[in-house]
C-alpha positions as CSV (number, residue, x, y, z in Angstrom):
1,X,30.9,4.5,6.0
2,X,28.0,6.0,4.3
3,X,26.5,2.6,3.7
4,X,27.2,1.2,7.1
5,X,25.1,4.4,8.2
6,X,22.4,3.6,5.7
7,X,22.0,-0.1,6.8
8,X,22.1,1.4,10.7
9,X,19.4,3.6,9.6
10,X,17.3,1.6,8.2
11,X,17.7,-0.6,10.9
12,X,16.4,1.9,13.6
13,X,13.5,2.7,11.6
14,X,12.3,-0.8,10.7
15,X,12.4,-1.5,14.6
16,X,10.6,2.0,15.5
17,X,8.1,1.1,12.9
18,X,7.7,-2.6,14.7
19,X,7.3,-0.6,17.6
20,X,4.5,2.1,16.2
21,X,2.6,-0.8,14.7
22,X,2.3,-3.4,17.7
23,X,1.3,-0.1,19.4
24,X,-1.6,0.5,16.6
25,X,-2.3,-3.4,17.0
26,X,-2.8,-2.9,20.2
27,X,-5.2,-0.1,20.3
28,X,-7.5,-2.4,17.3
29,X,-7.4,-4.8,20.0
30,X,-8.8,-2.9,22.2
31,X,-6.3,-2.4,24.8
32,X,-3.8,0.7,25.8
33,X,-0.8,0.1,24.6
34,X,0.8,2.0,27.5
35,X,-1.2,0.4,29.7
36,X,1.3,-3.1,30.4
37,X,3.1,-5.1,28.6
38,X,1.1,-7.7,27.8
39,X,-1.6,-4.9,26.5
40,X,1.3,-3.2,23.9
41,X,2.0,-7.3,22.8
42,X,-1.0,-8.1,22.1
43,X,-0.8,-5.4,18.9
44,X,2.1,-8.4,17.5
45,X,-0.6,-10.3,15.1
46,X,-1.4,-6.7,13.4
47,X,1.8,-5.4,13.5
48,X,4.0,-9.0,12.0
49,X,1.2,-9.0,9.1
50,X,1.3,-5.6,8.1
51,X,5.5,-5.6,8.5
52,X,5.6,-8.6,6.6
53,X,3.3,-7.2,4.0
54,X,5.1,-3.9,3.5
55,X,8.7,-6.0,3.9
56,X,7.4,-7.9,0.5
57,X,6.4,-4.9,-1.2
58,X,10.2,-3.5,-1.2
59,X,11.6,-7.1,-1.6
60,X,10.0,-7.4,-4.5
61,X,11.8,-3.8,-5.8
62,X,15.1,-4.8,-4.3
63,X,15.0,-8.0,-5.3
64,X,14.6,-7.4,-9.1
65,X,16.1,-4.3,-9.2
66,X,19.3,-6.3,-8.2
67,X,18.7,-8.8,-10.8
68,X,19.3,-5.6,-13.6
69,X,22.4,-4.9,-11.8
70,X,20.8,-1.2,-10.4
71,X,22.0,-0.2,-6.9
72,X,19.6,-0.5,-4.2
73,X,19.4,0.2,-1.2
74,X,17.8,-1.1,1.9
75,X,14.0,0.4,2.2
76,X,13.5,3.1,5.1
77,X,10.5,1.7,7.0
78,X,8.5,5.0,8.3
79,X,7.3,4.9,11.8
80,X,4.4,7.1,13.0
81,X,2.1,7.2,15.9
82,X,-1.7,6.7,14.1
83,X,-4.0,4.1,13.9
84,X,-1.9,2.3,11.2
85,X,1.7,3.0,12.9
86,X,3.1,3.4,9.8
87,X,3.1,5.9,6.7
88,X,4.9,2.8,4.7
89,X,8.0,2.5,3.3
90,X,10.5,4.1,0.6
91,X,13.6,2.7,-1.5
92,X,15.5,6.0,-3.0
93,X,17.3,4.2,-5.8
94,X,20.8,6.4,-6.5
95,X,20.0,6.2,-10.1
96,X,16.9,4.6,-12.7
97,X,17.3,1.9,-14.5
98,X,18.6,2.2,-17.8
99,X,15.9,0.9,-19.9
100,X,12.0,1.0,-19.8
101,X,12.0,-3.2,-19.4
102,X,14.1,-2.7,-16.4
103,X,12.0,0.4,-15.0
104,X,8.6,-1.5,-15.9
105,X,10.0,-4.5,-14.1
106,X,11.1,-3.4,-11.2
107,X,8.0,-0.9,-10.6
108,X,5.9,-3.5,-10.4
109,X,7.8,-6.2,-8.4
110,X,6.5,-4.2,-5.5
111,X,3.2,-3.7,-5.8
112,X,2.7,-7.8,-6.8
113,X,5.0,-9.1,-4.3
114,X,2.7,-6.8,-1.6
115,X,-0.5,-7.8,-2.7
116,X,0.2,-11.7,-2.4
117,X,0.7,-11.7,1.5
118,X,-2.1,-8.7,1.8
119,X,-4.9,-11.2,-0.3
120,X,-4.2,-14.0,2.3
121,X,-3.7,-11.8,5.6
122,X,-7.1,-10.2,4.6
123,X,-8.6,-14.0,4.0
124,X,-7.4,-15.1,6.9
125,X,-8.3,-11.7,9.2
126,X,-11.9,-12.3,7.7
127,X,-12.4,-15.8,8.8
128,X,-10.9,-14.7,12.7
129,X,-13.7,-11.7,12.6
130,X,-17.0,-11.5,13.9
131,X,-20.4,-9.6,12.5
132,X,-23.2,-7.2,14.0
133,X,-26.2,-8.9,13.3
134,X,-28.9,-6.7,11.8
135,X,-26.7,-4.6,9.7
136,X,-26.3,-1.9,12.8
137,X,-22.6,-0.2,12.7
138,X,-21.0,0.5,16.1
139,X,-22.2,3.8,17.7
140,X,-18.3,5.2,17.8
141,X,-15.2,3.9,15.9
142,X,-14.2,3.6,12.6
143,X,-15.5,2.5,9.2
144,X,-12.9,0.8,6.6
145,X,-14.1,1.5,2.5
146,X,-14.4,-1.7,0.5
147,X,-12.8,-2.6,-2.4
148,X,-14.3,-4.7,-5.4
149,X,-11.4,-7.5,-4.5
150,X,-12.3,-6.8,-0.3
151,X,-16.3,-7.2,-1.1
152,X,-15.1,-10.7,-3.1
153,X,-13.1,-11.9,0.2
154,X,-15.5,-11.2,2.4
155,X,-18.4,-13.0,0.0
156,X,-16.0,-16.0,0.0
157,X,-14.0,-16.3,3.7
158,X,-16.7,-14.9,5.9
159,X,-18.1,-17.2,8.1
160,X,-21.1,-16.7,7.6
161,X,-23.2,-14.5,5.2
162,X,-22.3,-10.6,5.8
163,X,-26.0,-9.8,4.2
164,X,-27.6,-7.5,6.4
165,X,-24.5,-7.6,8.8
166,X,-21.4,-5.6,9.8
167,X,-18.2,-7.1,9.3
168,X,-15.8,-6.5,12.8
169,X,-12.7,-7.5,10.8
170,X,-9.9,-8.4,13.4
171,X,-6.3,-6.5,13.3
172,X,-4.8,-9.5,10.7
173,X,-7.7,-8.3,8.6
174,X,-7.3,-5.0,9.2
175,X,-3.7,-5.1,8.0
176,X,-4.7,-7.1,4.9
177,X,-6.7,-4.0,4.0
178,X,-4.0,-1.6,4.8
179,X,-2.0,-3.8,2.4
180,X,-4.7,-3.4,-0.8
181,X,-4.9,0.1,0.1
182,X,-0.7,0.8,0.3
183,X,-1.2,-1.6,-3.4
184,X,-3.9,1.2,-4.6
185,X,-2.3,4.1,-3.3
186,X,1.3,2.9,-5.2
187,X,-0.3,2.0,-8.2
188,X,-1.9,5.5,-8.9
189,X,0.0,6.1,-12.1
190,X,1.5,9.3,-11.9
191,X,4.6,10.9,-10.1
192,X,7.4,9.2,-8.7
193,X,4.5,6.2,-7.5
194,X,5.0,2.5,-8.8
195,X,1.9,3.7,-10.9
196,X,3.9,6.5,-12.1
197,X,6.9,4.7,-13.3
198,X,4.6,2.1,-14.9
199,X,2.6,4.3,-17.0
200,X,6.1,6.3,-18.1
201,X,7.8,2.8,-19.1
202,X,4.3,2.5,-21.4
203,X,3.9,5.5,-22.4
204,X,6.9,7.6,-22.2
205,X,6.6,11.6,-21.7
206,X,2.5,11.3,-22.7
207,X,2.1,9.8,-19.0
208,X,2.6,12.6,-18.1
209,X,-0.9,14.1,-18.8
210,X,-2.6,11.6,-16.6
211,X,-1.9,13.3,-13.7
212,X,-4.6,16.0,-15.1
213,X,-6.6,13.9,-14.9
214,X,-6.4,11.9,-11.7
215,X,-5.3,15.3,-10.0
216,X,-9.4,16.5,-10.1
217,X,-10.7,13.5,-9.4
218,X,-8.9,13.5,-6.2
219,X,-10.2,16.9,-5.3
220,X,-13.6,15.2,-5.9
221,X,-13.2,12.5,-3.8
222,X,-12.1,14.9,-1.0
223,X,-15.3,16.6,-1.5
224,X,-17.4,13.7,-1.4
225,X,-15.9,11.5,1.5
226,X,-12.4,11.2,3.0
227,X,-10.6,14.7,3.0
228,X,-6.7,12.7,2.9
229,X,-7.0,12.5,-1.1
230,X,-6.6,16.3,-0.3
231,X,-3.0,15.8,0.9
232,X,-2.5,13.0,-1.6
233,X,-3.6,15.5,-4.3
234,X,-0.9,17.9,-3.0
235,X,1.7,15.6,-2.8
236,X,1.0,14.7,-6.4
237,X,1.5,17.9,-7.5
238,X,4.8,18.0,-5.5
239,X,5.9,15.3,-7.4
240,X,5.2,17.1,-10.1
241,X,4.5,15.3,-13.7
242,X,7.9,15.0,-15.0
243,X,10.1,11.9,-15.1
244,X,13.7,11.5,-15.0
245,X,14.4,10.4,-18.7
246,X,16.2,6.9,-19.4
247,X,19.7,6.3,-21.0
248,X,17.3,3.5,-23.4
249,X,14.0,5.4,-24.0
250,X,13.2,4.7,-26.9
251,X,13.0,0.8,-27.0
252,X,9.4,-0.1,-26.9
253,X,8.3,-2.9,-24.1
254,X,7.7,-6.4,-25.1
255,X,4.1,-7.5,-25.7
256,X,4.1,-9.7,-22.3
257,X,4.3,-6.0,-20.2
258,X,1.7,-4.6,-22.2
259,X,-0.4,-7.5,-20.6
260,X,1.2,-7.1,-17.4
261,X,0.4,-3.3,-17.6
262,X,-3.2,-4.1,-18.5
263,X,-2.8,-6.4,-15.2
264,X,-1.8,-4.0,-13.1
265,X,-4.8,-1.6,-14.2
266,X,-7.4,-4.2,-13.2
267,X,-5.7,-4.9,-9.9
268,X,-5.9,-0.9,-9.3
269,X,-9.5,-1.2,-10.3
270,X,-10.2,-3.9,-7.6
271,X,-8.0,-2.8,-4.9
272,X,-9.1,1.0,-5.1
273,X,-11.5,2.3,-2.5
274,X,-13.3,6.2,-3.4
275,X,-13.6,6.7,0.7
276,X,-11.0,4.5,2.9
277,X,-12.0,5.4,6.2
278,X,-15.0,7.5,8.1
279,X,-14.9,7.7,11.9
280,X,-18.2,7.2,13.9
């Protein structure tokens, strides 16, 4: 019974998250979602990209973490009324792998399988938006941060040059940037994050002193521009900077994750943006 509840569950909240999104999609098309119901579906391109991109991004966990033969079950989609509609999605595994391979593996299944759809929604969102000619922003609204890897897209896929411009990107975009930033955000190596488990599965229990590090920086960034690293600095903290230690922790990883781990650095690099989003 307590499975068939689990899979009910997280069947409700995958469909209240479907909801909460195509109501956000709505709103980045500019209509009121409560308004008809042609206005709430016309938030379906925004909300099918981003559910598809966050759907990959626990596929890619489940997926993998079945193919080691650990439990898993079926992610818990999080609905919430914002300009997103969503605060992501979690998979609570019952129990960690038994090795670092399979921890390492399995970490990072996510975070790949989520960036794939995310690099092509964002390509394709770029090529359906428009530009502001002159450089001028719009006198209200809001102002997306841009990534290394979002600055390359938009050099390659805009339609024309975005010199001197500003980029409207349309909801499919919009959601591609939502999926780099869910990507940066998991990869942050510390805590019960992707990032976190990564950097444990490398380095074993002296992971655990990145979080002093990345904890001020955080603080910093809250300073400088978006206040939410605030919360996310808290929440790290919550975490806390232990890990739950492995029946095989002592086997080093193969050379070929070392790479991949050196991978997944530059991909946090690239994906990573100091101040996401400033309203105007």
């Amino acid at each position: 019974m307590a499975t068939l509840r689990g899979k009910i569950l997280s069947a409700v909240l995958f469909i209240l998250t479907c909801l909460t999104t195509t109501g956000a999609g709505a709103i980045l098309s500019g209509k009121d979602p409560l308004d008809s119901l042609s206005a709430f579906l016309s938030g379906i391109p925004y909300s099918f990209t981003l559910m598809l991109i966050l759907s990959a991004h626990e596929a890619g966990h489940y997926f993998v973490a079945k193919g080691y033969g650990v439990s898993s079950p079926l992610p818990w989609f999080i609905p919430a009324p914002t300009l997103i509609g969503t605060f992501g999605a979690v998979i609570r595994l019952p129990r960690l792998p038994g090795s670092r391979l399979a921890l390492f593996d399995i970490a990072l299944a996510g975070p790949i399988a989520g960036l794939v759809p995310s690099v092509i929604a964002l390509a394709i969102g770029i090529r359906l938006s428009s530009t502001l000619p002159g450089g001028a922003p719009p006198s209200s609204g809001m102002e997306i941060g841009e990534s290394l890897l979002f600055r390359l897209l938009a050099w390659i896929f805009s339609s024309g040059s975005t010199g001197g411009s500003t980029l409207l990107l349309s909801p499919v975009g919009f959601a591609g940037w939502v999926g780099l930033l869910v990507t940066a955000l998991n990869l942050m190596p510390v805590g019960q994050l992707d990032g976190g488990h990564l950097a444990w599965a490398l380095l074993g229990r002296k992971s655990r002193r990145l979080l002093w590090g990345i904890f001020p920086l955080l603080l910093f960034l809250g300073f400088r521009g978006w206040r939410g690293w605030w919360i996310w600095a808290g929440l790290l903290l919550l975490m806390g900077v232990s890990h739950p230690e492995l029946a095989d922790a002592e086997t080093r990883l193969p050379s070929s994750r070392i790479v991949w781990g050196v991978i997944a650095l530059v991909i946090e690099i690239l994906v990573f943006v100091p101040d996401p989003l400033r309203f105007v």
